[in-house]
C-alpha positions in Angstrom: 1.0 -9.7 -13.6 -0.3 -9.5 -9.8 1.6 -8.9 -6.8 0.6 -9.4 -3.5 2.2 -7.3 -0.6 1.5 -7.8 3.2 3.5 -5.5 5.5 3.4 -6.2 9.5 5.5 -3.5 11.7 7.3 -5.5 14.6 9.5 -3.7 17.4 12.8 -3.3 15.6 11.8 -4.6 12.0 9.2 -4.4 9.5 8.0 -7.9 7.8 7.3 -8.0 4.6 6.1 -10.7 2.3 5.6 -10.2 -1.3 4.5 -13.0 -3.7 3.8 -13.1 -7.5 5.9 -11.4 -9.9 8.3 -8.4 -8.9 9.3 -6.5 -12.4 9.1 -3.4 -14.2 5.2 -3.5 -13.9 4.6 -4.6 -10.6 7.8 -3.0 -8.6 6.2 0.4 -8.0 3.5 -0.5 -5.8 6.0 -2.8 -3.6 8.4 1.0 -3.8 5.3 2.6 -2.2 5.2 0.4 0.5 9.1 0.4 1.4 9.6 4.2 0.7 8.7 5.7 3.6 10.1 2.6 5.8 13.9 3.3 4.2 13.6 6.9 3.8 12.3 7.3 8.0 15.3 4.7 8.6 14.1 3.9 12.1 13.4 -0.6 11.3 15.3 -3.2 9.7 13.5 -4.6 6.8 13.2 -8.6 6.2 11.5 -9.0 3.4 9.8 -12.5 3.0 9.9 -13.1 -0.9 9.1 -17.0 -0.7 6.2 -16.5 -2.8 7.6 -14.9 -5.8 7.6 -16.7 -8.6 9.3 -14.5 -10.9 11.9 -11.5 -10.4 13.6 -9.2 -13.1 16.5 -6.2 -12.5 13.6 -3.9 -11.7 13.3 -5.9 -8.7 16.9 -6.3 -7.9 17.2 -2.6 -8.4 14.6 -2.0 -5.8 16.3 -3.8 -3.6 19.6 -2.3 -3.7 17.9 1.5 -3.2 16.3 -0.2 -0.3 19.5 -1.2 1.5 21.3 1.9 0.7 18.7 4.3 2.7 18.6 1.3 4.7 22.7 1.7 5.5 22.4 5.4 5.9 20.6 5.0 9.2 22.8 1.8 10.2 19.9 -0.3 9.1 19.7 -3.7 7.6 17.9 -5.5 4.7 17.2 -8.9 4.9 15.8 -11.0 1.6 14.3 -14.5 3.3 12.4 -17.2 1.3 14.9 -16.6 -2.0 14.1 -19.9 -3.9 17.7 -21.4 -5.7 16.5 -19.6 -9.0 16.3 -16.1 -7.7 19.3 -16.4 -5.2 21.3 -17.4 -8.5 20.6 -13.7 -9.2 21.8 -12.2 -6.2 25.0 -14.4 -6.6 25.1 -13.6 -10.4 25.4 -9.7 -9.3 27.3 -9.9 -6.0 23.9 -8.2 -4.2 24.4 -11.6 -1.9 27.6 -10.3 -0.5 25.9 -7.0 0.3 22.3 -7.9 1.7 21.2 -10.7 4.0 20.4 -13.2 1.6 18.4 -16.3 3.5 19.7 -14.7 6.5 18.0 -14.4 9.9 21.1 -12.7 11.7 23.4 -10.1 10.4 27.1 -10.7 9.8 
């Protein structure tokens, strides 16, 4: 169960690409890396997840605590790279009407 995590900091965004498997073993160490982004609210966050190949709630969860710091400090979160499997999550649990699913603009 390896996850791979590469963060670049831009001028109004942080870029994040994750690839391997996000669950309930590997989601802490990708927390760690988007805590202190969300909680100091200053950057969007698109996070590139093109390369992972498998995604449980865990991951889904850690998403939705992203965007709501995220929203506190009228920030965005943007989820690019879904492949069809994993957006049918996001469309399964309605998270694709409240993130940027695929999405390089907001709405």
């Amino acid at each position: 169960m390896n996850l791979t995590i590469d963060s670049q900091k831009h001028d109004t965004y942080y870029e994040i690409k994750v690839g391997g498997e996000l669950d309930v073993y590997t989601a802490p160490k990708l927390r760690e890396v988007l805590m202190p982004i969300r909680t100091e609210g200053l950057y969007d966050i698109h996070l590139n997840i093109k390369d992972v190949t498998y995604m449980d709630s865990t991951g889904l969860g850690l998403f939705v605590g992203t965007l709501k710091d995220l929203n506190k400090n009228n920030r965005e979160l943007y989820v690019l790279g879904v492949n069809a499997r994993i957006e049918r999550l996001f469309d399964i649990t309605g998270l694709k009407e409240l993130m940027h699913v695929n999405e390089t603009e907001a709405k």
